[in-house]
N, C-alpha and C positions, 0 to 999 in steps of 0.2 A: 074543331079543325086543328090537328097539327102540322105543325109545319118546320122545317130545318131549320137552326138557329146559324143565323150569316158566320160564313167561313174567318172572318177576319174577327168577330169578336170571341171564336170558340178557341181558335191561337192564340188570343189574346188573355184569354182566361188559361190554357195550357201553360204559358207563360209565366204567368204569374203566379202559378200551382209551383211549378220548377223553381220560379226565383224565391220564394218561400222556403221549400224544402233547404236550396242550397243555405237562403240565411239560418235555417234553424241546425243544419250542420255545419256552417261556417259563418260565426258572430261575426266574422271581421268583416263580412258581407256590407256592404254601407247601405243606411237608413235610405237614402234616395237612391240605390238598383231597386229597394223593394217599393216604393214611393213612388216611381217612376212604373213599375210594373202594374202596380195596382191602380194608379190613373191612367196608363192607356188602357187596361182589363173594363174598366169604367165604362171611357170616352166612347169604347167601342162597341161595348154594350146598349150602351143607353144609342148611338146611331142605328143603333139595330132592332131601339124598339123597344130597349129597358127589360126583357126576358132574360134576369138571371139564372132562374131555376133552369130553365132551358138551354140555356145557354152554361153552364156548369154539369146538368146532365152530358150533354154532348159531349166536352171536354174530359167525363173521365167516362164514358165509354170504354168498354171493355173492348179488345179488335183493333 
């Protein structure tokens, strides 16, 4: 059975994709924007049922 992966953890992984990139084009990015991104990317995850794979397919979606 598949199923959609909840709207709030698939932002929350786009998020975290984004605040990524900006740190690795801009160092001066601070340790806790990325810190902070990748623990809500988490939080919201795992309330959703722990489907990273799923939940990261959906995020880079082509469209």
């Amino acid at each position: 059975m598949s199923t959609t992966p909840d709207p709030a953890a698939v932002e929350a992984a786009r998020t975290l994709t984004s605040t990524l990139a900006a740190a690795i084009a801009d160092p001066t990015v601070p340790v806790e924007t990325v810190e902070a991104a990748a623990w809500d990317a988490h939080n919201k995850i795992e309330a959703a049922g722990g489907d990273y794979i799923g939940v990261y397919l959906e995020a880079n979606r082509p469209g």
